[in-house]
C-alpha positions as CSV (number, residue, x, y, z in Angstrom):
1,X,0.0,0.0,0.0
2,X,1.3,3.0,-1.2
3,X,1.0,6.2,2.1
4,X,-0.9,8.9,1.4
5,X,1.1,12.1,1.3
6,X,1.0,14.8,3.7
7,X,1.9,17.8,1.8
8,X,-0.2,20.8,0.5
9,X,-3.5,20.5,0.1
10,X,-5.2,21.0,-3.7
11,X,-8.6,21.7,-5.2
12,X,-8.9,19.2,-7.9
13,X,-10.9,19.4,-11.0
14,X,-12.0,16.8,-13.8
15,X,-12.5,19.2,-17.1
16,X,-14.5,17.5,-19.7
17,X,-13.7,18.9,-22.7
18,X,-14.0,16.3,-25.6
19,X,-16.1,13.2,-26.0
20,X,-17.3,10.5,-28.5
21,X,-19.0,8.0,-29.1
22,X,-18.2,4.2,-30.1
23,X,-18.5,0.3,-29.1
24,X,-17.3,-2.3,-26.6
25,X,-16.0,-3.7,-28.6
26,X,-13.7,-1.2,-30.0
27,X,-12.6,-0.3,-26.2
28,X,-12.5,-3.6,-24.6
29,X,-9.6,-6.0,-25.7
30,X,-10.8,-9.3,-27.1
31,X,-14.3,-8.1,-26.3
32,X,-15.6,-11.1,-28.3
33,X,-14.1,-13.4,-25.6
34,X,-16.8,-12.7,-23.1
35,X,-19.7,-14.2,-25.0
36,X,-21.8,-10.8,-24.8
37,X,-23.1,-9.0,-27.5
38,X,-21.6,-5.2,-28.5
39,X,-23.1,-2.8,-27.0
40,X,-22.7,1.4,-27.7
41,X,-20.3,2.7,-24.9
42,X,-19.4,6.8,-24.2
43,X,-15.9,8.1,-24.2
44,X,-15.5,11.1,-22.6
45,X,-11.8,13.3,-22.6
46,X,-10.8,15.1,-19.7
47,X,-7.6,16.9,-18.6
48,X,-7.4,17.7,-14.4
49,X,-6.9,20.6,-12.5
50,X,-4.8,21.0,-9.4
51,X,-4.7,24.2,-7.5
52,X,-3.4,25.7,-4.1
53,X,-2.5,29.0,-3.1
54,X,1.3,27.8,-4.2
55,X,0.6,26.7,-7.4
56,X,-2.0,26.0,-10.1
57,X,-0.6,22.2,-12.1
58,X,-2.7,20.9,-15.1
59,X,-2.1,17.1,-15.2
60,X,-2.5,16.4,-19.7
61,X,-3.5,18.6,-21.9
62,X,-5.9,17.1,-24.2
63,X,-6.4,16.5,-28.1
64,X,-6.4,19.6,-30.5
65,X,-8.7,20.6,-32.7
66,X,-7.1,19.7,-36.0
67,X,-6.3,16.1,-34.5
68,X,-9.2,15.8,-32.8
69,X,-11.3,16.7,-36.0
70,X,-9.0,14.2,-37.7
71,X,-9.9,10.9,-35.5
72,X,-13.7,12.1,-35.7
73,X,-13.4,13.1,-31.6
74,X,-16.2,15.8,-30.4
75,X,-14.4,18.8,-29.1
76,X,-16.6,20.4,-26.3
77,X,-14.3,23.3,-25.2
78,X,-10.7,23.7,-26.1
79,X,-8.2,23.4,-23.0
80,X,-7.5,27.1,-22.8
81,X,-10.7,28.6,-23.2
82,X,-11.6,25.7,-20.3
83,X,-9.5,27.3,-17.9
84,X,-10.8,30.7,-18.0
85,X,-14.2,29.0,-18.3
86,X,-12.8,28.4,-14.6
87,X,-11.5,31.2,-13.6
88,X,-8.2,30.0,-14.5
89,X,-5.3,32.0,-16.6
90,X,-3.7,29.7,-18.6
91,X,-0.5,31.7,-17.9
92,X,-0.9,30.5,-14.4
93,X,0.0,26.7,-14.8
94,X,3.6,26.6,-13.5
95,X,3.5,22.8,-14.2
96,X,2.1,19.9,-16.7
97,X,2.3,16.6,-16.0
98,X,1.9,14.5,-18.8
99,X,0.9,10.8,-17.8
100,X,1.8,9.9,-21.5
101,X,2.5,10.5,-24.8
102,X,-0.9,9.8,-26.9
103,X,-2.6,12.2,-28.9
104,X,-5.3,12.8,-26.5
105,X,-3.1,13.9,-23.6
106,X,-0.4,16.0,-25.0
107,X,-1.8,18.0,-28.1
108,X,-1.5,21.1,-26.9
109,X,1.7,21.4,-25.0
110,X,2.5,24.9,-27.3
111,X,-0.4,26.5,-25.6
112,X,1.7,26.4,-22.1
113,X,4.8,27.8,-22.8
114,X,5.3,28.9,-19.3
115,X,4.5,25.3,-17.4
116,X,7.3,22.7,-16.7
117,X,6.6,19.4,-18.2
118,X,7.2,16.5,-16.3
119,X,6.8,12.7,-17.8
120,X,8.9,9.6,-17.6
121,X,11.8,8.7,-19.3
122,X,10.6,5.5,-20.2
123,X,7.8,7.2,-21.9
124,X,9.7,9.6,-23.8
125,X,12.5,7.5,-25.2
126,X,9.5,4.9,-26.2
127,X,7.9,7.9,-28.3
128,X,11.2,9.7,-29.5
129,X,12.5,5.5,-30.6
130,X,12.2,3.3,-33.3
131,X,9.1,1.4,-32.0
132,X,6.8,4.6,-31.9
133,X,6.8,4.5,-35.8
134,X,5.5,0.4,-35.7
135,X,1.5,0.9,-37.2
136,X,-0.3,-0.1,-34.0
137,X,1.7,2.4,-31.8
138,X,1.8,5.1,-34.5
139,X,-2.3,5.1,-34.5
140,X,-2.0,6.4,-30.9
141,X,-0.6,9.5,-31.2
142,X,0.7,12.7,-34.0
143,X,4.2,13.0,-35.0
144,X,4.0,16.9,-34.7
145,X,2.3,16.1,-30.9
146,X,6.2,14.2,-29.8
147,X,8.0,16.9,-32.0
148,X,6.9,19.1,-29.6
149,X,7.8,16.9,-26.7
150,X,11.2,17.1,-28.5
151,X,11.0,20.8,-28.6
152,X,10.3,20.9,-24.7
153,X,13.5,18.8,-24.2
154,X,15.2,21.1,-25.9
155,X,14.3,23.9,-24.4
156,X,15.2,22.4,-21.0
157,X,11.6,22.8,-19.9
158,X,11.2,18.8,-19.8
159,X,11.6,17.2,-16.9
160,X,11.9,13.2,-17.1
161,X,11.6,11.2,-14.0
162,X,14.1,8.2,-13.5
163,X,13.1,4.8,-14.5
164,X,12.3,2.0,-11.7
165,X,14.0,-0.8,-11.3
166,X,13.1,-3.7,-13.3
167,X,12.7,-5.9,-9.8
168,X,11.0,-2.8,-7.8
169,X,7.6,-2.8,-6.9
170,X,6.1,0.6,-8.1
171,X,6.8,3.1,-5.7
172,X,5.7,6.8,-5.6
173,X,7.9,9.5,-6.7
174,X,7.6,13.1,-5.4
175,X,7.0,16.1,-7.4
176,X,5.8,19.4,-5.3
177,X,4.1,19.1,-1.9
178,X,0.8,16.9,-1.8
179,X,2.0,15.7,-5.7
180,X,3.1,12.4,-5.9
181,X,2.9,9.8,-9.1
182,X,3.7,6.7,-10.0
183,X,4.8,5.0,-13.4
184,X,2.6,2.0,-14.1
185,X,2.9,0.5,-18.0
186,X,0.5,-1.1,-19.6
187,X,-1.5,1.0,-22.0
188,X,2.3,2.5,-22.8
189,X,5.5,1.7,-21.9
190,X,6.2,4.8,-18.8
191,X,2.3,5.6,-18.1
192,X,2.1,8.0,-15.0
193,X,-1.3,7.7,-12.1
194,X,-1.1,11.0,-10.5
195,X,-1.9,11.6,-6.6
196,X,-3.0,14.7,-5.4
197,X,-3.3,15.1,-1.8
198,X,-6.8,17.3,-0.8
199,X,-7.2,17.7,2.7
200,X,-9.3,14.4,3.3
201,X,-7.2,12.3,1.7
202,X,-5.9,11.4,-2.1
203,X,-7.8,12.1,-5.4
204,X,-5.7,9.5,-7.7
205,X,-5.4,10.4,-11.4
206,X,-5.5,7.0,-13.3
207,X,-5.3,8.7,-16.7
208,X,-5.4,5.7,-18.6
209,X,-3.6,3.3,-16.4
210,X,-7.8,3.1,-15.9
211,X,-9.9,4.3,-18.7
212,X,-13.7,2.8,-17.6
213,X,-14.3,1.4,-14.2
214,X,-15.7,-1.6,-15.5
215,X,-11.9,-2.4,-16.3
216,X,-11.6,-2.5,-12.8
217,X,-15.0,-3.8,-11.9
218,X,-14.8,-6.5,-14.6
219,X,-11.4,-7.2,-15.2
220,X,-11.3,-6.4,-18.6
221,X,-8.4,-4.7,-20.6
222,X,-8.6,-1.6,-22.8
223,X,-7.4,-2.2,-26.4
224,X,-4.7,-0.3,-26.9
225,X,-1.7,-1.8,-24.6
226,X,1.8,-2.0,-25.4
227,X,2.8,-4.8,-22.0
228,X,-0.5,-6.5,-20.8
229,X,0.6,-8.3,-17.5
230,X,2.1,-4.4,-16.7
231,X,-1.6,-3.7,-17.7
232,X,-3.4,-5.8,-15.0
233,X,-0.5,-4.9,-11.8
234,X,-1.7,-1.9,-12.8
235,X,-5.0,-3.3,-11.8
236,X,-4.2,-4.8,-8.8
237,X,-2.5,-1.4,-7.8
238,X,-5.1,1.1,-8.7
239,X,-7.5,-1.6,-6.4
240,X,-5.1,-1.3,-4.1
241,X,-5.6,2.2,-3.6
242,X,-9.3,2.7,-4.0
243,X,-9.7,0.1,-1.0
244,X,-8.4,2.9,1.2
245,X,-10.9,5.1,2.4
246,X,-9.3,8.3,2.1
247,X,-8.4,8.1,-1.8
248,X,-11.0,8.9,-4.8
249,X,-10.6,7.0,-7.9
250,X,-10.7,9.0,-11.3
251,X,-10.7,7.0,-14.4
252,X,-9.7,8.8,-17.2
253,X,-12.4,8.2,-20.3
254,X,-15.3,7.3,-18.1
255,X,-18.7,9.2,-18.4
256,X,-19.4,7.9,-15.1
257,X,-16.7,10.5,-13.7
258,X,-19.3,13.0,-14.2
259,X,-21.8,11.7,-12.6
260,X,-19.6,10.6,-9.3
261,X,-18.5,13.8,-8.5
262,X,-20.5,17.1,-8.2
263,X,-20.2,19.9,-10.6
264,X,-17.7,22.7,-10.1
265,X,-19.7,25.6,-7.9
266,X,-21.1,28.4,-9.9
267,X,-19.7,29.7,-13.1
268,X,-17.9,33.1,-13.8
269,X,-19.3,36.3,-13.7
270,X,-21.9,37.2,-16.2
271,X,-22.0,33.5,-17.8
272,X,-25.5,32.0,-17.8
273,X,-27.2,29.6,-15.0
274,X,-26.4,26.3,-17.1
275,X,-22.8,27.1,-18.8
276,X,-21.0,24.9,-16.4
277,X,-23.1,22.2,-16.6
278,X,-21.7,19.0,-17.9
279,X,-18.3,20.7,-18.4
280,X,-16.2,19.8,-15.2
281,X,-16.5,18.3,-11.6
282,X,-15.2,18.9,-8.2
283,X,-12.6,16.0,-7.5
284,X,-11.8,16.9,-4.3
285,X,-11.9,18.7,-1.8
286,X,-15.7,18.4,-2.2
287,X,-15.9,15.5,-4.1
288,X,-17.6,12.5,-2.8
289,X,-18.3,10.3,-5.2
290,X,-18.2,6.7,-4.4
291,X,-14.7,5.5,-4.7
């Protein structure tokens, strides 16, 4: 079991800014193994908020339009303009961590010049290698989306985290007060769950380490994985930490997400009653979903 941290305390926010919609059977690997029949399944894309009075850290960064337009996605609100839908300047993120590489999570790094970005090495020398160019990874994510990873590195404004021991069990590694993560695998080769401590406890950030609770709930895969038994001890971790009161799971394409956590509290001045509705939930330190 992995301690909860006892650092600074963050509001945490789930902004739902894309979605889609598509089949079990296009989420679920092997889907055809369980003997049901395909049914029509949500997808919804969120990138996460985390604020104190220290700092304000966006964990992903979502698709962008011309990508997302490309793989037929639904763009709801583009990250920026979701921020100050929040009453968030998007010149205030002093940090982004990206929990990996596809096109759904980093398409927009350009539009935070300011931020330090923080992934694993694993993940980076996976997408900046030979591999990433193999059909089945390549569908995953945009070559101009890892130039601009490259770019970052460049720059000196990327930050890669140490890889694990082979023989270590996965163990959490610091990155500001109350922000911990930890590199999983599975859906790709260095994914990162996030922890954000939030005064009761931990919100954990599965990303896609988790993308529908019924992975969990059912034991069933996603289809896009690059090391399946890393895949399922990323199970049997992420149950780990739900069984402990004092964490809230987030899974990271789930519709459910909006409907275990309550909507974000009001909406900025002059915007109508409803604007905020549907867009974005409060992950902690008000949320209470079930976990």
């Amino acid at each position: 079991m992995v301690s909860a941290s006892s650092g600074a305390d963050y509001e945490v926010t789930a902004v739902r800014y894309g979605t889609r919609s598509t089949t079990k059977s296009d989420v679920f690997l092997h889907f055809d193994s369980y003997g049901e029949p395909d049914e029509p399944i949500g997808m919804d894309y969120f990138f996460w908020v985390a604020r104190s009075p220290a700092r304000t850290i966006l964990v992903d960064c979502g698709f962008n339009a011309r990508s997302g337009a490309r793989r037929g996605r639904t763009m709801l609100c583009a990250p920026r303009p979701a921020l100050r839908r929040l009453g968030i300047p998007p010149e205030d993120i002093s940090l982004l961590i990206v929990t990996h590489a596809h096109y759904d999570h980093i398409g927009n790094l350009d539009e935070f010049p300011a931020a330090e970005l923080i992934m694993s090495a694993r993940e980076y020398e996976f997408w900046t290698g030979p591999l990433a160019d193999r059909p089945l990874f390549a569908t995953s994510a945009e070559a101009s989306d890892i130039d601009a990873l490259r770019r970052a590195r460049d720059a000196g404004r990327l930050r890669l985290l140490p890889t694990p021991a082979a023989e270590a069990a996965p163990a959490p590694q610091d990155l500001a007060d109350g922000v911990r993560v930890l590199e999983v695998g599975g859906h790709t080769p260095g994914e990162l769950v996030v922890l954000v401590s939030d005064g009761e406890g931990e919100v954990v950030l599965a990303s896609d380490a988790l993308h529908y609770y019924d992975e969990l709930r059912l034991d069933r895969p996603f289809r896009h994985v690059t090391d399946l038994p890393a895949m399922y001890a990323g199970f049997e971790l992420l149950r780990g930490l739900a069984n402990d009161g004092a964490r809230k799971l987030v899974a990271g394409h789930d519709p459910e997400v909006m409907r275990r956590f309550p909507a974000v509290d009001g909406a900025p001045a002059g915007a109508a009653p409803d604007e905020m509705a549907g867009f974005a939930v409060r992950l902690g330190p008000t949320g209470t979903g079930t976990r």
